[in-house]
C-alpha positions in Angstrom: 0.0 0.0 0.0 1.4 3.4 -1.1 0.5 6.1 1.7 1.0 9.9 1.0 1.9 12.8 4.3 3.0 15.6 4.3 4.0 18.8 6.1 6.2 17.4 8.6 7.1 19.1 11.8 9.3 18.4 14.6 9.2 21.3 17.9 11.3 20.8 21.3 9.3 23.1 23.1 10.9 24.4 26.4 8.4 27.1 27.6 8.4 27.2 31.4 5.9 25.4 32.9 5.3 22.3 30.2 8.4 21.4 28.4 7.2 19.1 25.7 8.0 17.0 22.8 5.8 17.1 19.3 5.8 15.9 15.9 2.5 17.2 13.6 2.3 15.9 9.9 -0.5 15.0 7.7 -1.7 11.6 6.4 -3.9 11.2 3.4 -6.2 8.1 4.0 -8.5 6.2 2.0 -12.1 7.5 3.7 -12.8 9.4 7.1 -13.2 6.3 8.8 -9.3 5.6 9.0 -7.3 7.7 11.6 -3.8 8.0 12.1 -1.7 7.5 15.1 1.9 8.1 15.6 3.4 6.1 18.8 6.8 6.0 20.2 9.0 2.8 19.3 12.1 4.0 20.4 14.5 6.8 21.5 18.8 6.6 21.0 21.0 8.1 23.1 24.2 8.6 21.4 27.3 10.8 22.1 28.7 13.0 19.5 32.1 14.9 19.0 32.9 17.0 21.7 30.5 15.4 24.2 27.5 16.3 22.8 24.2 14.0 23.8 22.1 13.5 20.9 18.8 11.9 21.3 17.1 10.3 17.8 13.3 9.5 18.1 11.9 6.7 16.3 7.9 6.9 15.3 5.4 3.9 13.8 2.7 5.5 11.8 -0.3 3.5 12.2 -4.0 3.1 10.7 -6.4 2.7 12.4 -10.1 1.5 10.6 -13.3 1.5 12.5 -16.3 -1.1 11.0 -18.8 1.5 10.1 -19.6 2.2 6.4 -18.3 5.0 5.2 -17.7 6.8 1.8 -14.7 6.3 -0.1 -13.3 9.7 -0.1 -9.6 10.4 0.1 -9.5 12.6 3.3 -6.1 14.3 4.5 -6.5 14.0 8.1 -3.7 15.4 10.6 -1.7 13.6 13.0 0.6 14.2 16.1 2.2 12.6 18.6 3.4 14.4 22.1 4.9 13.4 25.4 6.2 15.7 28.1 9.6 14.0 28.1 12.1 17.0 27.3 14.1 15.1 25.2 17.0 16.5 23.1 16.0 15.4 19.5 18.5 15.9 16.6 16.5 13.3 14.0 13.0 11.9 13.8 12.2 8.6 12.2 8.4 7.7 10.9 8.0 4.7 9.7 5.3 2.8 8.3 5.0 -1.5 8.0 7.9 -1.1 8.9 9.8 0.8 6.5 11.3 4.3 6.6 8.6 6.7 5.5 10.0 10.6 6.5 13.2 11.4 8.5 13.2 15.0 10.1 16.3 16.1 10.6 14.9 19.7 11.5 14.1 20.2 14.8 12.3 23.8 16.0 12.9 24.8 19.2 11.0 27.2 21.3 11.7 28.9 24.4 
């Protein structure tokens, strides 16, 4: 199965009071009865030059489908994944039956 997205983002948000962890995209799915979920599979620690601590997220897209009838409409629906873990992410990983869908290697930060 071929699966289109888009407009991935990636934000280590460190406001006071909620430091938090996000990555938003967009899945295009077969009818409005399929919804996307994005769930942690793993995180690396790894050390870099000059002892820096990276930290690489690893996502599993998922879809989910309910047993009502619905239309067959392509429908982009959004998707997003969170925890309050303030992790230090240099690269994101989605992937998707187990193969690499989108990398993010882009990582906003907020303050």
């Amino acid at each position: 199965m071929i699966i289109t997205t888009r407009d991935w983002k990636a934000q280590r948000d460190l406001m006071p009071g909620a430091p938090s962890f996000r990555v938003t995209g967009t899945v295009t799915v077969a009818h409005p009865g399929i919804t996307p979920k994005l769930t942690q599979s793993a995180v690396h620690h790894r050390e870099m030059t000059g002892g820096i601590k990276a930290c690489e997220v690893t996502l599993a897209l998922t879809l989910e489908d309910t047993d009502d009838c619905f239309l067959q409409v392509v429908t982009d629906k959004a998707v997003r994944f969170e925890t309050s873990n303030d992790l230090d992410v240099t690269k994101v990983s989605i992937f998707y039956n187990g193969q690499l869908l989108q990398q993010i290697d882009e990582i906003l930060t907020t303050h």
